[in-house]
Backbone bond lengths (Angstrom), bond angles and torsions (degrees), N, CA, C in turn:
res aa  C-N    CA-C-N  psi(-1)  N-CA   C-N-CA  omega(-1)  CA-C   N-CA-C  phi
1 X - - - 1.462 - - 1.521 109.74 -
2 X 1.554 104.84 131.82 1.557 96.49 164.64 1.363 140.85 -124.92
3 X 0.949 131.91 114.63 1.713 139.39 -152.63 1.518 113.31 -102.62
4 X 1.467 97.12 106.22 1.820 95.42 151.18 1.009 134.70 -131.44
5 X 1.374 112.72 161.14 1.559 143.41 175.71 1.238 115.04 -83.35
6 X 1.760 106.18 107.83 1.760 98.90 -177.14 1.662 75.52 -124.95
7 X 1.742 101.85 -177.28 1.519 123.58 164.76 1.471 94.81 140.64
8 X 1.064 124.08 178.28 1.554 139.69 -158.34 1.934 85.74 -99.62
9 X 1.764 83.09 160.52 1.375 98.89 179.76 2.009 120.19 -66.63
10 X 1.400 112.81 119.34 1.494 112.71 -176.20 1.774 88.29 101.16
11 X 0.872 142.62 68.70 1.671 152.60 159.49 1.318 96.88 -134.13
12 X 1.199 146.30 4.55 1.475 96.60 168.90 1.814 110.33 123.70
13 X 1.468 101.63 -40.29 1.245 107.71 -157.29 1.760 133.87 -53.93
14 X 1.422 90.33 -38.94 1.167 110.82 176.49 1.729 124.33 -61.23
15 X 1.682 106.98 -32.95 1.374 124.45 171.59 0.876 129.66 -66.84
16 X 1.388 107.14 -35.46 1.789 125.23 -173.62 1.889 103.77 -83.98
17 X 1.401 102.39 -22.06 1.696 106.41 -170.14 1.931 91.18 -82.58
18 X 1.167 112.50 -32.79 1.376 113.30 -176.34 1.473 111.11 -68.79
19 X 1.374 109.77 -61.73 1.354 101.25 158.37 1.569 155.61 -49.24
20 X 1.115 91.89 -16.52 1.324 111.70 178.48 1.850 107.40 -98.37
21 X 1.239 109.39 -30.28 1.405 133.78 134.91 1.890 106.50 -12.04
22 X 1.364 86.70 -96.52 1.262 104.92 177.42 1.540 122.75 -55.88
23 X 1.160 134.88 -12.71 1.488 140.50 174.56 1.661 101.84 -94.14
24 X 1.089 97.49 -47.76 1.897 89.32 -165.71 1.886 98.91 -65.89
25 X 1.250 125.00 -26.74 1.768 132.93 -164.37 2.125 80.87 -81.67
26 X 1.065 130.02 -39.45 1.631 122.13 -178.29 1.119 102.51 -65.59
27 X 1.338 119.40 -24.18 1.781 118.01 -156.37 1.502 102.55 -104.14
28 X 1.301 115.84 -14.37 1.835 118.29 165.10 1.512 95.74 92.52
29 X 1.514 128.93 18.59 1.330 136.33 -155.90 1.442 108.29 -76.15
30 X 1.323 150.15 126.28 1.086 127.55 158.61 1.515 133.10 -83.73
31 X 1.231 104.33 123.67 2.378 116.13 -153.61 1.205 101.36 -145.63
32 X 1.021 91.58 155.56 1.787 112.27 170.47 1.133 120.29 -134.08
33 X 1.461 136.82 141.74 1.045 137.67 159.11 1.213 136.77 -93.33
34 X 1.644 146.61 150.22 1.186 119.91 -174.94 1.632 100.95 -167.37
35 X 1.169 125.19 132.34 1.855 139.23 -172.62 1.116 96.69 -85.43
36 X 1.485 116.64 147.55 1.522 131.65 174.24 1.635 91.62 -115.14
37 X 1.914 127.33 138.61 1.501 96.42 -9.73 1.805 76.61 -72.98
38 X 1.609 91.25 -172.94 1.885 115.77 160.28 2.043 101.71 117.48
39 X 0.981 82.94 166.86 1.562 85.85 -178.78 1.283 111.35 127.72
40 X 1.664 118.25 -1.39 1.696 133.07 -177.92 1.667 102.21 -153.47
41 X 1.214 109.60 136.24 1.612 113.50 169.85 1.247 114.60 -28.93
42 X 1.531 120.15 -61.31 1.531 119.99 -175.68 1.823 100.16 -65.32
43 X 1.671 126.13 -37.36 1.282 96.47 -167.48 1.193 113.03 -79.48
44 X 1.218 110.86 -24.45 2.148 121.78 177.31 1.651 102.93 -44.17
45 X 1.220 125.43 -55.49 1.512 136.31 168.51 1.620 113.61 -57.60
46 X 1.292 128.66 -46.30 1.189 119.30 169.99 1.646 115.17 -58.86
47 X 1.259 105.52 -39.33 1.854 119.75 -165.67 2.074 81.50 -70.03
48 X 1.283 133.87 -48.36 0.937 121.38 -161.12 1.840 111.38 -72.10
49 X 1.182 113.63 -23.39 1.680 136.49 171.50 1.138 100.59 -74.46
50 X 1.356 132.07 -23.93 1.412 129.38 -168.31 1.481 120.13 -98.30
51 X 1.464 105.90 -32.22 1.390 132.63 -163.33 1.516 113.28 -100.19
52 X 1.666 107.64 -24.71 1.751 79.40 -129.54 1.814 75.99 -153.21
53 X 1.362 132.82 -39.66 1.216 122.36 -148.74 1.902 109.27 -106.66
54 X 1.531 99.02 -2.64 1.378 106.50 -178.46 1.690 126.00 -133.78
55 X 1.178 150.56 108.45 1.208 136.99 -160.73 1.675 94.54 -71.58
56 X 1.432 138.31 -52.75 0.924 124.82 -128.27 2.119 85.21 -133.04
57 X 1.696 111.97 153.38 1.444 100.22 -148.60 1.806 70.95 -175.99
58 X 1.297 98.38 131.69 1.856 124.11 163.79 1.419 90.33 -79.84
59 X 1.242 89.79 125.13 2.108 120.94 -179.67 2.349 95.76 -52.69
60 X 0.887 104.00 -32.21 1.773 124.10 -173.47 1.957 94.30 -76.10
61 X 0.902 92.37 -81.16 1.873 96.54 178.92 0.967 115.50 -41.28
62 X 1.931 120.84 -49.69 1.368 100.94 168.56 1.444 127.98 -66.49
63 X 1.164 109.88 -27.22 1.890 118.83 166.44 1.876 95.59 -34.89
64 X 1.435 82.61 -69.64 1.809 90.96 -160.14 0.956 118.51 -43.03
65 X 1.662 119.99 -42.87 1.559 122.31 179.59 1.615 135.96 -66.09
66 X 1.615 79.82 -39.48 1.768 92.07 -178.17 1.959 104.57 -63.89
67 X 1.569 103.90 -31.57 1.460 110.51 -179.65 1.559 117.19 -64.15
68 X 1.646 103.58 -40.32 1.652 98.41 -179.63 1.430 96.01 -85.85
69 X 1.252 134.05 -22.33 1.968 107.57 178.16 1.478 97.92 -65.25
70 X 1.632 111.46 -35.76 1.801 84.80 178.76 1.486 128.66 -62.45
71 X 1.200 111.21 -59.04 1.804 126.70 174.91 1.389 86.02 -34.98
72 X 1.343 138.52 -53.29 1.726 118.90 -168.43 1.760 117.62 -51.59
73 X 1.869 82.56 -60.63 1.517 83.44 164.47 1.712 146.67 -31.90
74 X 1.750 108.05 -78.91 1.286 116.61 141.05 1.495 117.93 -3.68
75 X 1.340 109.33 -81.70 1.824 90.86 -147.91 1.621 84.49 -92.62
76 X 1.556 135.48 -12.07 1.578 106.82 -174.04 1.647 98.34 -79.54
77 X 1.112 121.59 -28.16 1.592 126.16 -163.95 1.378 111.41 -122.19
78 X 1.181 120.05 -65.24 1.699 119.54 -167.31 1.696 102.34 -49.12
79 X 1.368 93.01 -79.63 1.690 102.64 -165.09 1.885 110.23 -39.94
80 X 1.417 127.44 -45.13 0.856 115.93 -169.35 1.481 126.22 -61.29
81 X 1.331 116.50 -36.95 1.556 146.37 149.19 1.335 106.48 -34.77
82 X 0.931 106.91 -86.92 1.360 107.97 -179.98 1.725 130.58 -46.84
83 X 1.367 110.01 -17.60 1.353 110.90 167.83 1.498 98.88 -81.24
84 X 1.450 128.31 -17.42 1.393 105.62 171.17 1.437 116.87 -122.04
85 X 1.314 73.71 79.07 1.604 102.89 -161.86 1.658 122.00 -27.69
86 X 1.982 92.08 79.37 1.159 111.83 160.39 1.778 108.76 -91.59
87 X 1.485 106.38 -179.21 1.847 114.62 178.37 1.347 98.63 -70.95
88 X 1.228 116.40 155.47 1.460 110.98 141.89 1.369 92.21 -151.99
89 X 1.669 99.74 147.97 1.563 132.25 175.32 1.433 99.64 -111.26
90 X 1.500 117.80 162.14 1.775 135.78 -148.43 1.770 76.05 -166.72
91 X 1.089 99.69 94.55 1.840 87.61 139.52 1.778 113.32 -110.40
92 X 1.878 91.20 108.26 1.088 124.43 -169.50 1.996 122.19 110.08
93 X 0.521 115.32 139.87 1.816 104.78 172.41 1.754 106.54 -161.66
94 X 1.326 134.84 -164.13 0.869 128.29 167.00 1.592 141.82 -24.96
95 X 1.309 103.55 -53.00 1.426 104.68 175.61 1.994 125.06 -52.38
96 X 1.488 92.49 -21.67 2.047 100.54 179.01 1.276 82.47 -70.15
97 X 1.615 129.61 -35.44 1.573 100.27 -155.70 1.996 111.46 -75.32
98 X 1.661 101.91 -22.92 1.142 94.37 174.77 1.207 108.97 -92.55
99 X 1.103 149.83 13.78 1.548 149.53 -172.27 1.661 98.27 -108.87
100 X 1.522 117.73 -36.83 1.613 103.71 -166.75 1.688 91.63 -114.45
101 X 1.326 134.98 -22.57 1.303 126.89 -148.10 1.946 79.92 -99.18
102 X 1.605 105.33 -68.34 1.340 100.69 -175.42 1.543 116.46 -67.04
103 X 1.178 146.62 -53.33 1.764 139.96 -172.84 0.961 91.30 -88.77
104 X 1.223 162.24 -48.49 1.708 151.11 -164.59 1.213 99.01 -78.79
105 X 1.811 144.57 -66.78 1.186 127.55 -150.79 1.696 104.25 -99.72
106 X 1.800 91.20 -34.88 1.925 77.61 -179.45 1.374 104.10 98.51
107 X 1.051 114.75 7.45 1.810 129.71 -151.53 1.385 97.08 -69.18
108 X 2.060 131.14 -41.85 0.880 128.19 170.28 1.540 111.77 -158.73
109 X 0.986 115.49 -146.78 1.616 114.82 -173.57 1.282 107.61 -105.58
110 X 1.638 120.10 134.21 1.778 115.49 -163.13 1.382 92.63 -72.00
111 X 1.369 149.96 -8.32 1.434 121.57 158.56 1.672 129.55 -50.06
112 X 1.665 89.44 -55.20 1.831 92.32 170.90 1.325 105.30 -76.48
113 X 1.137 138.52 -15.17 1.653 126.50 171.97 1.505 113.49 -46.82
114 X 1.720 89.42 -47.93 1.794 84.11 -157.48 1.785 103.84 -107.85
115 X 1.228 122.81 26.12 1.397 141.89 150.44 1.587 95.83 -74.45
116 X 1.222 119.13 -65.25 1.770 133.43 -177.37 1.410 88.49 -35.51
117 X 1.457 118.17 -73.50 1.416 133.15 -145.62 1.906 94.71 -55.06
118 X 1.196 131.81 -75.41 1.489 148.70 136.49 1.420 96.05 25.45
119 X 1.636 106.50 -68.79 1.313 89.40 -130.61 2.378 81.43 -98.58
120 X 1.384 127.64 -4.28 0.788 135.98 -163.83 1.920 100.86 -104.01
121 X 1.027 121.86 -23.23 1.626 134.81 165.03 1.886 106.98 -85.96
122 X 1.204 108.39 5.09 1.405 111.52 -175.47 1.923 107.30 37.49
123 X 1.346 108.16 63.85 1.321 110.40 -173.88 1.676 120.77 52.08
124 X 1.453 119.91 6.13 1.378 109.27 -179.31 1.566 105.29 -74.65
125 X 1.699 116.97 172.87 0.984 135.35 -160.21 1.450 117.68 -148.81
126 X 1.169 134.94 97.10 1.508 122.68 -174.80 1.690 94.62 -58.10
127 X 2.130 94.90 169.84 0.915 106.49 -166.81 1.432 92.17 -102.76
128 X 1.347 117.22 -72.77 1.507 113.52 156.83 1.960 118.84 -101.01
129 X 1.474 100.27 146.51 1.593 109.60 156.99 0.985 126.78 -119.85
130 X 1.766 109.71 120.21 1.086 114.84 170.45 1.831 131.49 -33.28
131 X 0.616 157.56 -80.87 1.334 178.54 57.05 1.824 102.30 -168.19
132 X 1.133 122.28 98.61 1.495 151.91 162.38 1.709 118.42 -46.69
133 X 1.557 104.54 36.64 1.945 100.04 -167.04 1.477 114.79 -41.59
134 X 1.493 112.43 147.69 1.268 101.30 161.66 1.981 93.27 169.04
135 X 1.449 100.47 135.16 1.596 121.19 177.92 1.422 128.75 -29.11
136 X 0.756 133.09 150.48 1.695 114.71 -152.46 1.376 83.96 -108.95
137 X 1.334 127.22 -16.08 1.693 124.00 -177.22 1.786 99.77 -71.35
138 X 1.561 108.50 -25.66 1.546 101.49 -148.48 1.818 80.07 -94.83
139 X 1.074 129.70 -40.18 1.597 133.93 -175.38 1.618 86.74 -53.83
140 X 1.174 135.65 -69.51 1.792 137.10 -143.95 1.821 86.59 -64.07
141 X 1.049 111.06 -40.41 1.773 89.76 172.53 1.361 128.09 -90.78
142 X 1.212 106.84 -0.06 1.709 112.23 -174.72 1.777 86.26 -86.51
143 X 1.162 121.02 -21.73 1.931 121.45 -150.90 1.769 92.37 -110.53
144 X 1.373 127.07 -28.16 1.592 136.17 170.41 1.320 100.75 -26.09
145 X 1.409 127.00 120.67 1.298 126.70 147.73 1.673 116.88 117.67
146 X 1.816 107.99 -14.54 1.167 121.41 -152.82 1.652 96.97 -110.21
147 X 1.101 126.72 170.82 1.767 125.41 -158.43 1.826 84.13 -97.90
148 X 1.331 122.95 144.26 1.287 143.63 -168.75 1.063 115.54 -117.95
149 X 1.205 129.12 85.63 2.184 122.39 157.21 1.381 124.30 -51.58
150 X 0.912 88.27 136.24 1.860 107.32 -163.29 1.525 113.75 -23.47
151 X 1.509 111.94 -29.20 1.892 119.84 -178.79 1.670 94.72 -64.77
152 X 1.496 98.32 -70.82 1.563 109.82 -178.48 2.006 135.09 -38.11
153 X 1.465 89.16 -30.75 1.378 100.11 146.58 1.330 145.17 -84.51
154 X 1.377 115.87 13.03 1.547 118.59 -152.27 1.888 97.76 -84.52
155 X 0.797 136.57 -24.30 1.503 151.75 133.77 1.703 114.15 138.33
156 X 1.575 112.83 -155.69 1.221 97.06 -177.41 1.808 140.29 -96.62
157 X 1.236 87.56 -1.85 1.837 92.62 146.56 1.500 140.45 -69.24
158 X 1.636 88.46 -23.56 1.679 83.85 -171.53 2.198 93.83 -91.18
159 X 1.154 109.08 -40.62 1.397 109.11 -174.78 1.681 100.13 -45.59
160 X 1.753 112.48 -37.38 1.871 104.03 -177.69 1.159 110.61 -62.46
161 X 1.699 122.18 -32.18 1.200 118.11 -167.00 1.783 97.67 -75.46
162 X 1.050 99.43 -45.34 2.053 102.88 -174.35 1.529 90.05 -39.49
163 X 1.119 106.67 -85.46 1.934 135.26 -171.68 1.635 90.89 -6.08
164 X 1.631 113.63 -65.35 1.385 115.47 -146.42 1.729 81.15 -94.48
165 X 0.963 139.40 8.37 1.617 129.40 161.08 1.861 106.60 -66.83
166 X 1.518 93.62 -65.55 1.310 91.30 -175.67 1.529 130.21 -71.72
167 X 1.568 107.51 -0.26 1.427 94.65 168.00 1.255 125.94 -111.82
168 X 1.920 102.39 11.69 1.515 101.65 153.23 1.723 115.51 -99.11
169 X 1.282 106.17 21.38 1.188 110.90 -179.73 1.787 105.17 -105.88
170 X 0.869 82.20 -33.24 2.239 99.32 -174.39 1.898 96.54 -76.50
171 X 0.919 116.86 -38.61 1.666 134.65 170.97 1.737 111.99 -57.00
172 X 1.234 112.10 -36.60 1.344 119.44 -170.54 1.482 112.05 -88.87
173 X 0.955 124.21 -46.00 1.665 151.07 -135.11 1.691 106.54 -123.05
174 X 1.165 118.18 109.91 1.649 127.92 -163.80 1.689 94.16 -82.12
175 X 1.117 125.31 -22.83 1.721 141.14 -178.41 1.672 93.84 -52.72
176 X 1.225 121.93 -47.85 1.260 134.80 -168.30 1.646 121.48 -45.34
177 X 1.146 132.43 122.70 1.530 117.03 146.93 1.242 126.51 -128.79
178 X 1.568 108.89 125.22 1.487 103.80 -150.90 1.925 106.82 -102.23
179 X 0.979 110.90 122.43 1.618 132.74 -177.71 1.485 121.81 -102.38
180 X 1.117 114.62 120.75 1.203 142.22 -179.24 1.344 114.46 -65.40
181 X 1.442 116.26 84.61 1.613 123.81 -156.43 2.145 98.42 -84.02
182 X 0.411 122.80 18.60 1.296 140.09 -178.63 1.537 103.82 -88.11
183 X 1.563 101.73 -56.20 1.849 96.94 -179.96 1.388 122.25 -75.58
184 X 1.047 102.76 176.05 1.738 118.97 -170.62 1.434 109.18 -52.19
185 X 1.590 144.51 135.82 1.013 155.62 -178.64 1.755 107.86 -34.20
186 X 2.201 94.71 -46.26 1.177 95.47 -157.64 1.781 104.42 -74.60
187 X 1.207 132.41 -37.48 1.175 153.38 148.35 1.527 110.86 -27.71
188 X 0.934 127.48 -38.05 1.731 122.18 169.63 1.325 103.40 -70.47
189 X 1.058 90.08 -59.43 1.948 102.62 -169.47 1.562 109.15 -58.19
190 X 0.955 132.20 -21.25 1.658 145.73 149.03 1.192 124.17 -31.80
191 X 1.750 99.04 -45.14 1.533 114.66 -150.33 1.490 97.14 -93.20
192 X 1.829 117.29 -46.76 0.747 148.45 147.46 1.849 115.32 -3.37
193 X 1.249 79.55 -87.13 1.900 90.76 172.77 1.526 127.22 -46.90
194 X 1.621 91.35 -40.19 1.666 96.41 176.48 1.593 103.60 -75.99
195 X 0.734 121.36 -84.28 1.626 109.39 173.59 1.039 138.93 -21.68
196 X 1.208 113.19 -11.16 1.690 134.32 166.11 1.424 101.29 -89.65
197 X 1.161 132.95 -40.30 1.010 132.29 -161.98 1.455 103.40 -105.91
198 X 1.076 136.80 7.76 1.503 134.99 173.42 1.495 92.64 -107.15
199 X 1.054 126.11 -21.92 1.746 123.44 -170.26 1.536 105.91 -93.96
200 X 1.516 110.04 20.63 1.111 118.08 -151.20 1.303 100.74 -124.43
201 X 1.369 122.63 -31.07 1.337 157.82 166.41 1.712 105.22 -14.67
């Protein structure tokens, strides 16, 4: 099974992957976790080219990059796991790339985005996605104060455009489950479990 965690930066995401972290290791579960990009030598180095080593980046290149740290990912780690059919968790996977690369940067047209996406997920498919909703006004103060990588700073127009990416993306797509990042950690993670466990059925 494969599970991700999408939503704009300051949702939640990271807490709920910890927690859920922490429930599946009680349950004797066998899972993996893994950050988009990073999760492979070459993508840890791309995520650092991506993140951290350049202020300024063609809206296209970053498409390209964030796509080949994934394809690394995928077939060095995801896919193999997953044929033996262990968990794996993605905080982040395809959909940031069309939520920040396509409605945030504009980088290209969501047709060739998600041909890119296709052909850069080596046809994989989550089983469920999280999707963590929540106001990009209420994220910019939950995130106030904390050190920012170059995405996370891009400011507050482009996060509206992300915001309203992913909730015509969560709208489209039955894969989706959309969570009310607003509530209590412990209350997501609730919702979380059951839905894992009804897909489980």
């Amino acid at each position: 099974m494969l599970i991700t965690f999408e939503g704009i930066d300051g949702c939640g995401k990271s807490t709920q992957i910890e927690m859920l972290n922490d429930y599946l290791n009680q349950k004797g579960v066998r899972f993996s976790v893994f950050r988009e990009p990073g999760g492979t030598d070459i993508s840890e180095k791309v995520r650092s080219l991506l993140l951290h080593e350049t202020d300024e980046m063609d809206p296209v290149t970053e498409l390209l990059l964030f796509s080949a740290a994934r394809s690394q990912l995928i077939r060095e780690k995801v896919i193999p796991l997953l044929e033996h059919n262990e968990i794996v968790i993605l905080d982040r996977f395809y959909d940031s790339t069309t939520a920040y690369q396509g409605f945030g940067r504009n980088s290209s047209s969501l047709a060739e985005i998600q041909t890119l996406n296709k052909l850069a997920s080596h046809n994989t498919v989550p089983d469920i996605t999280f999707y963590l909703r929540i106001d990009p006004e209420v994220a910019k103060k939950r995130t106030e104060g904390t050190g920012k990588d170059r995405l996370e700073s891009a400011g507050d127009e482009f996060f509206k455009k992300v915001a309203t990416g992913y909730d015509m993306l969560a709208s489209s797509d039955s894969r989706f489950r959309i969570l009310d990042a607003t509530q209590s950690p412990e209350e997501i993670h609730k919702q979380v479990i059951q839905i894992i466990g009804e897909s489980q059925q």
